[in-house]
C-alpha positions as CSV (number, residue, x, y, z in Angstrom):
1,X,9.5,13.2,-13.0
2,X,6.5,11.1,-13.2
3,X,3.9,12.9,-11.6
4,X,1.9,11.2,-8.9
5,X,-2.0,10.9,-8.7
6,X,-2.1,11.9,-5.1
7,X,-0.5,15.0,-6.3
8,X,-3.6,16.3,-7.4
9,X,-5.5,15.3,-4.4
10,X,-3.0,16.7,-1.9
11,X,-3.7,20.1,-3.7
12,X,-7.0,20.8,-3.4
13,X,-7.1,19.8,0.0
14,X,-4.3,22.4,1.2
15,X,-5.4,25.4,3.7
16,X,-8.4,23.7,5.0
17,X,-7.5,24.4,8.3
18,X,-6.1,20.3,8.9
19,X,-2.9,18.3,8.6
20,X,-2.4,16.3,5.7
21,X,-0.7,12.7,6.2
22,X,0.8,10.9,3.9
23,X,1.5,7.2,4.5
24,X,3.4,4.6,3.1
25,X,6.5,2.5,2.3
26,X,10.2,2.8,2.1
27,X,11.2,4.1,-1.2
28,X,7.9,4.4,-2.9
29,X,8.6,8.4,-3.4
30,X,7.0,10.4,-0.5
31,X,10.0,12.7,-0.4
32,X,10.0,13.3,-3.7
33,X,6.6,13.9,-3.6
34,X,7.4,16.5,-1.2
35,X,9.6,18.1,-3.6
36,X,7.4,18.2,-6.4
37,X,4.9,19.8,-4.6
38,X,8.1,22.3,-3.1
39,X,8.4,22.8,-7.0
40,X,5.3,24.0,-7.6
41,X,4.1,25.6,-4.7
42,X,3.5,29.5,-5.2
43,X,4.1,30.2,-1.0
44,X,7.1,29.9,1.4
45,X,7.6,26.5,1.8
46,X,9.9,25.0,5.0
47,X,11.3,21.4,4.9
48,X,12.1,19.4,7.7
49,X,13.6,16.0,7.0
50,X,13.5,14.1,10.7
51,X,16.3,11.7,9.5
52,X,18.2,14.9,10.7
53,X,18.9,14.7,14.4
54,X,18.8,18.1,14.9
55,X,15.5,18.4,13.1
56,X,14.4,15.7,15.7
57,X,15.4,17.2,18.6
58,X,13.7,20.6,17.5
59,X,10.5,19.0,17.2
60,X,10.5,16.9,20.3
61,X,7.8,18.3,22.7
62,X,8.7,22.0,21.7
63,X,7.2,24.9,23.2
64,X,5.0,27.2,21.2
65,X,7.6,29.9,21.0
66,X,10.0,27.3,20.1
67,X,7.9,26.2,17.1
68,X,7.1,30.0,16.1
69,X,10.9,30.7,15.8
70,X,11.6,27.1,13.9
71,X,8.4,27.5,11.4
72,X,9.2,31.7,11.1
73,X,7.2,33.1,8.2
74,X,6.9,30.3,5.9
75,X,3.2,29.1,5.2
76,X,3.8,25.7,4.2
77,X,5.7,23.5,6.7
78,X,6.7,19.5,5.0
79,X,7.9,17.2,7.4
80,X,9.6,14.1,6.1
81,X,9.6,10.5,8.0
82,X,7.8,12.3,10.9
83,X,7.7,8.6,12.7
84,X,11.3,9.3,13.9
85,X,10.0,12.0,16.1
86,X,9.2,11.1,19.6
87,X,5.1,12.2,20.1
88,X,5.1,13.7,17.1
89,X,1.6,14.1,17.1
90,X,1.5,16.4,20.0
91,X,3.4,18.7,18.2
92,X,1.5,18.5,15.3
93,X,-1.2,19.1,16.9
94,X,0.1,22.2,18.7
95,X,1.0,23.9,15.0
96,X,-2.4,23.1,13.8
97,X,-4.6,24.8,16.8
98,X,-2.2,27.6,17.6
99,X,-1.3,28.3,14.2
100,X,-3.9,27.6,11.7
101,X,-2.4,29.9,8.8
102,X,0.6,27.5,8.2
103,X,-0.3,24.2,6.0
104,X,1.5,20.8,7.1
105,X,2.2,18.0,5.4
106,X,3.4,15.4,7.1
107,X,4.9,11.7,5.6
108,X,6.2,8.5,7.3
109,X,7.3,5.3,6.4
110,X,5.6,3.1,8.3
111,X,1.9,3.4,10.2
112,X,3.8,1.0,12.9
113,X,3.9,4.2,15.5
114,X,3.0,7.4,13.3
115,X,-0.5,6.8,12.9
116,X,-0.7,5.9,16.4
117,X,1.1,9.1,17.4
118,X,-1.2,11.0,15.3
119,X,-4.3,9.7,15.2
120,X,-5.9,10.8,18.7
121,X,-4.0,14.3,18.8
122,X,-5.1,15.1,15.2
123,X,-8.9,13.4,15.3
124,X,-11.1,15.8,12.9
125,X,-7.4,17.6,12.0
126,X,-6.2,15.9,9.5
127,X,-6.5,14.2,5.4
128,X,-4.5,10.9,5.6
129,X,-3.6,9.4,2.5
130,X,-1.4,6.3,1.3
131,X,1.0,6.6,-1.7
132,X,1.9,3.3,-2.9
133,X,4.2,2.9,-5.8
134,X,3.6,3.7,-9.2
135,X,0.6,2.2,-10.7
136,X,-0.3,2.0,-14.5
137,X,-2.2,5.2,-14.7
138,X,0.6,7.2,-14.2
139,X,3.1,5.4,-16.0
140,X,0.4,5.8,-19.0
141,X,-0.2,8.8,-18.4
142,X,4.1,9.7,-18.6
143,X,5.1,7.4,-21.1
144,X,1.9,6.6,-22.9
145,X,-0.4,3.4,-23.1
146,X,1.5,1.6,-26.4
147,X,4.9,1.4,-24.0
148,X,3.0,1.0,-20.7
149,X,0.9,-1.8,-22.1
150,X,4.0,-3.4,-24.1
151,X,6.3,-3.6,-20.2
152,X,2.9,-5.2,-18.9
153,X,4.6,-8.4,-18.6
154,X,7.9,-7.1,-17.1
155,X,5.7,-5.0,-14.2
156,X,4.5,-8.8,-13.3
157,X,7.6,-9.8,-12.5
158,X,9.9,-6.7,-11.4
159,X,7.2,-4.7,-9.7
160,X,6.7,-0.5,-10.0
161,X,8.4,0.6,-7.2
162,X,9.6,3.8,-8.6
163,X,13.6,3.1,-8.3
164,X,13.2,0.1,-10.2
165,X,10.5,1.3,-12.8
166,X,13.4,3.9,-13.3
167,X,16.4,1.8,-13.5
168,X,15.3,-0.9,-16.1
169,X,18.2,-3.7,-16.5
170,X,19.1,-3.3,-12.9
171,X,15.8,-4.8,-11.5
172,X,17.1,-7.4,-10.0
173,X,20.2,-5.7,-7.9
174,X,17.4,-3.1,-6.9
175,X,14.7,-5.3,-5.7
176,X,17.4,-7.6,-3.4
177,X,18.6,-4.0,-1.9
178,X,14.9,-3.2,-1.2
179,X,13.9,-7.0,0.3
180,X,17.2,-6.7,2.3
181,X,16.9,-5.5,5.8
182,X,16.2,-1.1,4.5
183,X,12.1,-1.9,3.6
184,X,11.8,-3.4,6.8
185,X,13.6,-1.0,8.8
186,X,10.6,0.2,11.1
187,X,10.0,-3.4,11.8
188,X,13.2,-4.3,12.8
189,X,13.3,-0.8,14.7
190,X,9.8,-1.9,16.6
191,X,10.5,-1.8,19.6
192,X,8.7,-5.0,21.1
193,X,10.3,-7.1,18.2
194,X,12.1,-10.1,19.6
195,X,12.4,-12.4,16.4
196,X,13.9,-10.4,13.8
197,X,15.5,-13.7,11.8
198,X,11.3,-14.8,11.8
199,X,10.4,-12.1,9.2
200,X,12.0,-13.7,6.8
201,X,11.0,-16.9,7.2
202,X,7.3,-15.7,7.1
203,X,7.4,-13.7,4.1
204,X,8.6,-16.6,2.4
205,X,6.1,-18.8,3.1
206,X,3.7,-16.1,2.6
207,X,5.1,-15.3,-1.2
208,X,4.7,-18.9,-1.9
209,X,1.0,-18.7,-0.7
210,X,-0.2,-15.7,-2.5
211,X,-3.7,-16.2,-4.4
212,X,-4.4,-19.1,-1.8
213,X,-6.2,-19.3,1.3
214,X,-3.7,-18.6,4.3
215,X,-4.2,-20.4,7.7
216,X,-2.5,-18.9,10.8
217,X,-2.6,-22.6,12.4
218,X,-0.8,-24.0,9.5
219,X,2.2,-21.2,9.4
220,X,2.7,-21.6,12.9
221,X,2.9,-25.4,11.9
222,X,5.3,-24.8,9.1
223,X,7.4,-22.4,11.4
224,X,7.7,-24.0,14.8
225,X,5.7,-21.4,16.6
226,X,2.6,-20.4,17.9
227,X,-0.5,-18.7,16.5
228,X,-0.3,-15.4,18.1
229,X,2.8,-14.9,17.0
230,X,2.5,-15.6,13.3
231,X,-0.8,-13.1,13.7
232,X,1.5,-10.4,15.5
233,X,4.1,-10.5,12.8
234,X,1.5,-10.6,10.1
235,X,0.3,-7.4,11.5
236,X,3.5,-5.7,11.6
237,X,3.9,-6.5,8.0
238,X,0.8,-4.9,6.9
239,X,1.8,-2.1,9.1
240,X,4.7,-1.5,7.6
241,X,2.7,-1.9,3.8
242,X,4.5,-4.9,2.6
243,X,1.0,-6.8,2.8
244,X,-2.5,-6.6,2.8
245,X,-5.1,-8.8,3.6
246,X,-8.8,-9.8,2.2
247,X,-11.2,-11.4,4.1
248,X,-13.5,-14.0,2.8
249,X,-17.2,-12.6,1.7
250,X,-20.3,-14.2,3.3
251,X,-23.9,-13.2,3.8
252,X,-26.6,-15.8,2.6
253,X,-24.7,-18.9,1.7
254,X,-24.6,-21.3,4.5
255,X,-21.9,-23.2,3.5
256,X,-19.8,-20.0,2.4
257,X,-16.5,-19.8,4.7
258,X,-16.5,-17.4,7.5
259,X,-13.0,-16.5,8.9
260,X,-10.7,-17.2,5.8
261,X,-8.3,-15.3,4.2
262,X,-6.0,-14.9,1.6
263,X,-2.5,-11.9,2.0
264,X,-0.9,-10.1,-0.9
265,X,2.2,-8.1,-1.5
266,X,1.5,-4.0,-2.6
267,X,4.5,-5.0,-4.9
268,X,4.9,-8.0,-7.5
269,X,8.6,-7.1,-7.4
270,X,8.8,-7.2,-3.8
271,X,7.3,-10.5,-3.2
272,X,9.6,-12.0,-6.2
273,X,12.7,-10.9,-4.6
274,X,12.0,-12.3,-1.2
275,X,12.1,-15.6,-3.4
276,X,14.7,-15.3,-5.5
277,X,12.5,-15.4,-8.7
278,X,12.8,-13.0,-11.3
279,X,11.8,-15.4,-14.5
280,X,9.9,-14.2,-17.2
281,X,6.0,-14.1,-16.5
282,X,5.6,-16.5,-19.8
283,X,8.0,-19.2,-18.2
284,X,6.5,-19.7,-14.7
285,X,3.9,-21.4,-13.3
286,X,2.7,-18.8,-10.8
287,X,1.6,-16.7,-13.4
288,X,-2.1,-16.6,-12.4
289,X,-0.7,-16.0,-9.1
290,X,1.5,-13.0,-10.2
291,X,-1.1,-12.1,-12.3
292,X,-3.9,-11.7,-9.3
293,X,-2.0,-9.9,-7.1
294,X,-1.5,-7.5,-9.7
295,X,-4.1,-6.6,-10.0
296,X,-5.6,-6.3,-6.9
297,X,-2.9,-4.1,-6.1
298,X,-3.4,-1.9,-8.9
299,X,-7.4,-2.1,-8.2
300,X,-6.8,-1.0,-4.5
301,X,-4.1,1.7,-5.9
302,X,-7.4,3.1,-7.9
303,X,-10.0,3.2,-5.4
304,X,-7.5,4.9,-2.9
305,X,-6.6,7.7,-5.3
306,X,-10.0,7.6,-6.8
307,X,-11.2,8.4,-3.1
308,X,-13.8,5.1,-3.8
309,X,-14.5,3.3,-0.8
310,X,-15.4,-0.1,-1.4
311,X,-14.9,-3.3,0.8
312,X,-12.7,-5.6,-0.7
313,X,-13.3,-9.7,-0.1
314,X,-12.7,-12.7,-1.8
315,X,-15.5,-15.5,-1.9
316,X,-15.3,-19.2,-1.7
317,X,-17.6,-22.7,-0.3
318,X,-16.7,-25.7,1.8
319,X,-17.5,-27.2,-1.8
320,X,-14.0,-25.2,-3.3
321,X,-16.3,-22.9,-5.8
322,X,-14.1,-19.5,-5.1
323,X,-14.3,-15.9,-6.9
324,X,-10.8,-14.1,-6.8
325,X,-12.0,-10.7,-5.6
326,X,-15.0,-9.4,-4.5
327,X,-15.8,-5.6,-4.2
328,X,-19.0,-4.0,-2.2
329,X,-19.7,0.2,-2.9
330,X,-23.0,1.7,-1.3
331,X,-24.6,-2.1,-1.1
332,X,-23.3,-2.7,-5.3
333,X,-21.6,-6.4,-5.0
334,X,-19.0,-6.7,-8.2
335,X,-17.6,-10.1,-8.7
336,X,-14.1,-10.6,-11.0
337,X,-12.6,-13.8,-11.7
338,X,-8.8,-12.8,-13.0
339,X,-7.2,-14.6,-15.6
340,X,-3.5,-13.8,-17.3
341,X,-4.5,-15.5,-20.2
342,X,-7.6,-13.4,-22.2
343,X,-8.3,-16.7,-24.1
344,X,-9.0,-19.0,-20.9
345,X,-12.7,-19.4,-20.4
346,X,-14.4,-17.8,-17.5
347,X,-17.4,-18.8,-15.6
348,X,-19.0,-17.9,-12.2
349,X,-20.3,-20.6,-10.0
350,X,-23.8,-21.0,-9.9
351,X,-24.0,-21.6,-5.9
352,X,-22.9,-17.7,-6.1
353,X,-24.9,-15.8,-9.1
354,X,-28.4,-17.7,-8.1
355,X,-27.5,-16.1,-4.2
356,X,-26.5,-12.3,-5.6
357,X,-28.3,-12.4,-8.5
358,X,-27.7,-8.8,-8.2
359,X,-23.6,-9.0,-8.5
360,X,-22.2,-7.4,-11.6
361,X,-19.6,-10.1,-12.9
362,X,-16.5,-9.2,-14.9
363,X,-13.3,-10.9,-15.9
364,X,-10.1,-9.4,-15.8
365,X,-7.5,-10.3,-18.5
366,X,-4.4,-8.8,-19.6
367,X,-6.6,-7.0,-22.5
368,X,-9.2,-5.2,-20.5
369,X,-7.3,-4.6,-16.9
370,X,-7.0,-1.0,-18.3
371,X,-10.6,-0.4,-17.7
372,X,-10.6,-1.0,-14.3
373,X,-7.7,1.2,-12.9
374,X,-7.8,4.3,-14.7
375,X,-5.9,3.9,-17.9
């Protein structure tokens, strides 16, 4: 198996005394990050997978006597898609005051209602953490650089989800499967959601805007609705980790833009699939695109695992000068124009470097991308 960097991390923060939470998508391996730490660990270990109905019911507002019998004498308790149990977070809660010996990890698919469940009844209890799927440090670190650097151009364009990193030569069937109705389950399962068919519709016209400025006025335009909506749906997506957003970067420029922003996918693949497109990186004229949202993916997957925290922004004028990414760590501005082709001539506009003369500027290529995520 290829061994995840949150592994580590998970480790050395066990019997502290709190919960740890693990967050993220469909399919992007936190059960089987569950095993591999069941593997390995050296004390009894219980598993409870909430899929299981019974395991639901037993962990529905239990009783402290309940729990004692269904936890017993094991010292590690893992509890898979915990978001299927109804106030979960109560109950956690209840196993980490009244019984502070037993460790609990705890995953779920979608921050849509566990971190709302668990967020107030585990304040100062728990380490949260996102697993996202594989990035290039640990597929270098399993396979080597020489064949992780030689399937650069095929990550672009398939993604690293960990079933399809797996499976090569049945990309395509894979990715369809995952863009079908299963990765969006926990949105479809929201419970105030009353335009299912709209998801769709929006996460194509949000794939065919990635590396561009998004407006909210324009999608409601495009899709016959309102505003609010397109920001409610928006929101859901990046609950349930199929997007992110960045936020334009202003401080001293006064024609910099204020409330823009530009939404990526976690997953190339992903965001292919959802448009049918699975050409060859060298063929397409998105490549920049593909290429930008790769890497800010992979940059975000480092400074989560890296436990870095640094804002992330893009940066652009009313005059159309524009940065792709910005990053800010303890008041250190770093600037990165990112280019798929290492030959392509970079330059930072001046209406920028004279204002943060202090930025560090780099450009990101195909050839040096390594450097910044851990390789």
């Amino acid at each position: 198996m290829i061994q995840r960097e949150l592994e580590n991390t998970i480790r050395s923060r066990l019997f502290q005394g709190k919960a740890i939470v693990i967050l993220g998508p469909r399919q992007v391996g936190k059960s089987t990050l569950l095993k591999m730490l069941e593997s390995k660990a050296a004390r009894k270990l219980l598993y409870l997978n909430c899929d299981n109905n019974d395991t639901k019911k037993q962990l529905t507002e239990p009783g402290i006597n309940d729990l004692r019998r269904l936890l017993g004498d094991h010292e590690m308790v893992l509890i898979d898609e915990a978001q299927r149990v109804i106030n979960i977070g109560m109950t956690l809660k209840l196993i980490t005051d009244q019984m502070p010996e037993k460790q609990l990890i705890v995953t779920g698919s979608s921050s849509l209602d566990l971190s709302n469940m668990v967020n107030e009844p585990l304040t100062g209890r728990k380490f949260e953490y996102q697993l996202f799927p594989f990035s290039l440090k640990e597929l270098a670190d399993h396979h080597g650089f020489a064949e992780t650097s030689r399937n650069l151009a095929s990550y672009l364009v398939f993604g690293l989800y960990p079933d399809v990193v797996n499976n090569p030569g049945d990309e395509p069937e894979i990715l369809n499967n995952l863009a079908g109705s299963y990765l969006f389950k926990d949105i479809f399962m929201y419970q105030d959601l009353r335009k299912p068919e709209f998801i769709s519709q929006l996460l194509e016209a949000l794939a065919l805007q990635v590396a561009s400025e998004v407006s909210y006025s324009e999608l409601a335009q495009l899709l016959k609705t309102d505003v609010h909506t397109v920001q409610r749906y928006i929101g859901l997506l990046e609950k349930a980790f199929i997007i992110f957003r960045l936020r334009s970067y202003n401080r001293n420029v006064r024609n910099e833009l204020k409330k823009s922003r530009k939404i990526y996918f976690y997953d190339n693949g992903l965001r292919n699939a959802i448009l049918g497109n699975y050409v060859s990186i060298s063929s397409r004229q998105d490549a920049g695109a593909l290429w930008e949202n790769f890497f800010i993916a992979e940059r975000m997957k480092y400074l989560h695992y890296n436990r870095i925290y640094a804002k992330q922004y893009f940066w652009r004028t009313t005059q159309q000068q524009e940065i792709d990414y910005l990053e800010e760590t303890n008041g250190q501005l770093s600037a990165f124009e990112i280019k798929w082709n290492p030959n392509k001539k970079v330059s930072f506009p001046l209406t920028f470097t004279r204002n943060y003369p202090d930025a560090i500027t780099q450009a990101i290529s195909q050839d040096n991308i390594w450097d910044f995520t851990g390789v």
